[in-house]
N, C-alpha and C positions, 0 to 999 in steps of 0.2 A: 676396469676402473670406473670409476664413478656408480658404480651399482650401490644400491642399497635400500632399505624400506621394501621388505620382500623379494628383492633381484629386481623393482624398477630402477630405471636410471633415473640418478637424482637430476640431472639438468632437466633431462624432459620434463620432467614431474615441477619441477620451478616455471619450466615455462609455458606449460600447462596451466598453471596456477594462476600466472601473470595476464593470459589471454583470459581467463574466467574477471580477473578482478576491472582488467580492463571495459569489459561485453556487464557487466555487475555497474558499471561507472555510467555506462551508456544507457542500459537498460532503466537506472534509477535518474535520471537529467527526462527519458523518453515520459515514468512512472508518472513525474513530479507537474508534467506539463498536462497529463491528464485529469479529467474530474469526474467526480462520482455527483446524483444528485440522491436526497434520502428526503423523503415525505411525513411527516405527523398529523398528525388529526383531519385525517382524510383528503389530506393536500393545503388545507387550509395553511400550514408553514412547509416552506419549500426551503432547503441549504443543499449549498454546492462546497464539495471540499474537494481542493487539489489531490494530486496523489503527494505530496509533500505536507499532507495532516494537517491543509491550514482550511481555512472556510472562507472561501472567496465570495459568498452570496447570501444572505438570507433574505427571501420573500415573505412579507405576510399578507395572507388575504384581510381582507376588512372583517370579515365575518367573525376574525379571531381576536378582535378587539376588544369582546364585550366585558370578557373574564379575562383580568389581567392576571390572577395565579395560572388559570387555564392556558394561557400564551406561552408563561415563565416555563412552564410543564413541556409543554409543547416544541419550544424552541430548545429545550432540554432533549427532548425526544431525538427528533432530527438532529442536531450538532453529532449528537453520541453514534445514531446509528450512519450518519454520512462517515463518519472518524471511523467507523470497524469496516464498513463497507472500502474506505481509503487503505487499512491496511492488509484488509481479504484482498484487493486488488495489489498489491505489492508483493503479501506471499506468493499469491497465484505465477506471479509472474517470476520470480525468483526461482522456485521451485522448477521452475521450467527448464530454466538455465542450470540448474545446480544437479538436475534429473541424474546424467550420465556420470555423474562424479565418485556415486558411492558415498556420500555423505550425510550424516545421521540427521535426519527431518529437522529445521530449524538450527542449525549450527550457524546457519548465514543470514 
Protein backbone atom coordinates (compact mmCIF):
# COMPACT_ATOMS: atom_id res chain seq x y z
CA UNK A 1 0.00 0.00 0.00
CA UNK A 2 1.03 3.30 -0.65
CA UNK A 3 2.92 2.37 -3.81
CA UNK A 4 2.62 4.20 -6.82
CA UNK A 5 4.23 6.62 -9.53
CA UNK A 6 6.23 3.68 -10.90
CA UNK A 7 6.26 1.27 -7.49
CA UNK A 8 7.81 4.37 -5.47
CA UNK A 9 6.20 4.99 -2.29
CA UNK A 10 4.16 7.93 -2.45
CA UNK A 11 5.01 9.16 1.28
CA UNK A 12 8.64 8.92 0.66
CA UNK A 13 8.48 10.68 -2.44
CA UNK A 14 6.26 13.73 -0.43
CA UNK A 15 8.90 13.75 1.86
CA UNK A 16 11.54 13.85 -0.30
CA UNK A 17 9.83 16.66 -1.98
CA UNK A 18 9.38 18.53 1.29
CA UNK A 19 13.21 18.36 2.43
CA UNK A 20 14.10 19.58 -1.30
CA UNK A 21 11.53 22.65 -0.94
CA UNK A 22 12.76 23.22 2.50
CA UNK A 23 16.99 23.06 1.49
CA UNK A 24 15.41 25.40 -1.97
CA UNK A 25 13.97 28.09 1.00
CA UNK A 26 17.47 28.01 2.53
CA UNK A 27 19.51 27.92 -0.30
CA UNK A 28 17.44 31.14 -1.86
CA UNK A 29 17.53 33.47 1.94
CA UNK A 30 21.61 32.04 1.63
CA UNK A 31 21.40 33.33 -2.66
CA UNK A 32 19.67 36.66 -1.79
CA UNK A 33 22.32 37.79 0.85
CA UNK A 34 24.94 37.30 -1.68
CA UNK A 35 26.25 39.96 -4.43
CA UNK A 36 27.50 39.86 -7.73
CA UNK A 37 29.67 43.02 -9.02
CA UNK A 38 29.47 43.66 -13.09
CA UNK A 39 31.78 46.56 -14.77
CA UNK A 40 31.21 48.77 -18.05
CA UNK A 41 33.31 50.95 -19.68
CA UNK A 42 36.37 49.72 -18.53
CA UNK A 43 35.53 49.94 -14.78
CA UNK A 44 34.66 53.35 -15.21
CA UNK A 45 30.64 52.28 -13.69
CA UNK A 46 30.90 49.61 -11.10
CA UNK A 47 26.95 47.97 -9.70
CA UNK A 48 26.48 45.59 -7.21
CA UNK A 49 23.31 43.31 -7.33
CA UNK A 50 22.19 41.09 -4.55
CA UNK A 51 21.37 37.56 -5.41
CA UNK A 52 17.60 38.73 -4.85
CA UNK A 53 17.88 41.03 -8.46
CA UNK A 54 18.06 44.21 -6.65
CA UNK A 55 21.12 46.68 -7.18
CA UNK A 56 22.41 47.52 -4.02
CA UNK A 57 25.44 50.05 -5.46
CA UNK A 58 26.27 52.02 -8.25
CA UNK A 59 29.75 53.62 -8.45
CA UNK A 60 30.80 56.16 -10.95
CA UNK A 61 34.23 57.14 -11.63
CA UNK A 62 34.66 60.86 -12.51
CA UNK A 63 35.97 60.06 -15.81
CA UNK A 64 32.41 59.05 -16.79
CA UNK A 65 31.10 62.23 -16.43
CA UNK A 66 31.93 64.01 -19.47
CA UNK A 67 29.34 62.20 -21.94
CA UNK A 68 26.16 62.07 -20.22
CA UNK A 69 24.32 59.56 -23.11
CA UNK A 70 27.78 57.83 -22.64
CA UNK A 71 27.05 57.23 -18.64
CA UNK A 72 23.08 56.64 -19.52
CA UNK A 73 24.73 53.64 -21.86
CA UNK A 74 26.96 52.55 -19.49
CA UNK A 75 25.09 52.46 -16.28
CA UNK A 76 22.57 50.59 -18.76
CA UNK A 77 25.48 48.07 -19.39
CA UNK A 78 26.32 46.99 -15.86
CA UNK A 79 22.66 47.07 -14.27
CA UNK A 80 21.85 44.36 -17.12
CA UNK A 81 24.93 42.48 -17.02
CA UNK A 82 25.11 42.47 -12.82
CA UNK A 83 21.01 41.37 -13.21
CA UNK A 84 22.11 38.11 -15.60
CA UNK A 85 25.19 37.58 -13.68
CA UNK A 86 22.40 37.57 -10.27
CA UNK A 87 20.50 35.07 -12.05
CA UNK A 88 23.43 32.70 -13.49
CA UNK A 89 24.27 32.75 -9.76
CA UNK A 90 20.88 31.49 -8.64
CA UNK A 91 20.59 28.77 -11.44
CA UNK A 92 23.98 27.55 -10.67
CA UNK A 93 23.00 27.00 -7.57
CA UNK A 94 19.62 25.46 -7.87
CA UNK A 95 20.70 23.16 -10.20
CA UNK A 96 22.87 21.88 -7.76
CA UNK A 97 20.31 21.12 -5.43
CA UNK A 98 17.83 19.92 -7.96
CA UNK A 99 21.02 17.51 -9.69
CA UNK A 100 19.79 14.15 -8.02
CA UNK A 101 16.19 14.59 -8.54
CA UNK A 102 15.71 13.53 -12.17
CA UNK A 103 14.06 16.78 -13.12
CA UNK A 104 13.86 18.34 -16.44
CA UNK A 105 16.53 21.43 -16.66
CA UNK A 106 14.64 24.60 -15.39
CA UNK A 107 11.36 23.10 -13.90
CA UNK A 108 12.45 24.82 -10.63
Amino acid sequence: MGKGFGGMDFQKMMKQAQKVQAEMAKLQEEIASRTVEATAGGGAIKVKVSGAREVQDIVIDESALDDVELLQDLIIVAVNEGLRQAEEMMQEEMGKLTQGLGLPPGLI
